[in-house]
C-alpha angles and dihedrals in degrees: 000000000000087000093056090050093045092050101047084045081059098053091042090060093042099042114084135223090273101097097177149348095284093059094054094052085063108038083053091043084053095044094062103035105037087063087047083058099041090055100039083049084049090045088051092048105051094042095049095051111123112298118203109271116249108279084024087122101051115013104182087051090050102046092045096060085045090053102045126124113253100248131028130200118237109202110213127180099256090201096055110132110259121243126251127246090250096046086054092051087053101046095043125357105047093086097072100023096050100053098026097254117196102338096324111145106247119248111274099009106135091185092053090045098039093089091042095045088057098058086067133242104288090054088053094041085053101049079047095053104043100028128244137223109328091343100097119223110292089002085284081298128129109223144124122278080242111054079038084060091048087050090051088040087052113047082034096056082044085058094057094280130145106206127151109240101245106242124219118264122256125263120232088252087044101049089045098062087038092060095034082054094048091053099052 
């Protein structure tokens, strides 16, 4: 009898904590996927520590763009020359209407301006000045509505138009000496 207890003490202190086959499925299940957690927990950790605010980097930068008044002047020189029709193409409108861009009809295509010649100058001036469809207001550009007109008048008179380039008004000096010239 002593034989029998000492053997069953002897498979006690060989046998592990696994019982049975069920508890093997799990303790290898746990051991793959409880190390996946752990890493993607650590992952999360280390990329959601404190990132610097915005304007952390450089603070005056920063506080001067927060503390900004709304609208801003912009001083321009009133007596610069205007552009021509074709200076203005070239400066801004040559990137859609060269290549055909989004629908632009390209530079020179009588077929693609005919429909648009038709609806008339001021149609075309106004699409051109506010924008339409993709084609942003101005182009994107920043120019006058004149020197605008003298860019439609010029890629639409390429296209087989016969428009009139639009002149500059008058200025009050100007219109005086024209109409003491004209009475005399």
């Amino acid at each position: 009898m002593s034989d029998n207890h000492l053997a069953s003490v002897d498979d006690e202190a060989h046998s592990g904590p696994i019982k049975n086959p069920k508890q093997l499925l799990l303790t290898v299940f746990f051991s793959f996927v409880l190390p996946i957690f752990v890493i993607i927990g650590i992952v999360y950790y280390v990329t959601s520590a404190d990132k610097p605010a915005a304007g952390a980097v450089d603070l005056e930068q920063a506080v001067t763009a927060r503390i900004q008044k709304i609208g801003s002047i912009e001083i321009r020189d009133a007596n610069r020359p205007l552009k021509t029709g074709e200076e203005v193409f070239k400066a801004q409108c040559t990137t859609c209407h060269s290549a055909g861009l989004v629908g632009a009809p390209k530079f020179g295509d009588a077929a693609a301006w005919a429909p648009r010649i038709k609806t008339g100058y001021e149609a075309l001036l106004n699409s051109a000045v506010k924008g339409k469809n993709a084609m942003a207001p101005q182009g994107g550009g920043n120019f006058e509505t004149l020197e605008i007109g003298r860019a439609v008048v010029y890629m639409a008179n390429a296209a087989g138009a016969k428009f009139e380039e639009p002149k500059a008004a008058a200025t009050p000096a100007e219109a005086a000496s024209a109409a003491a010239s004209a009475a005399k």
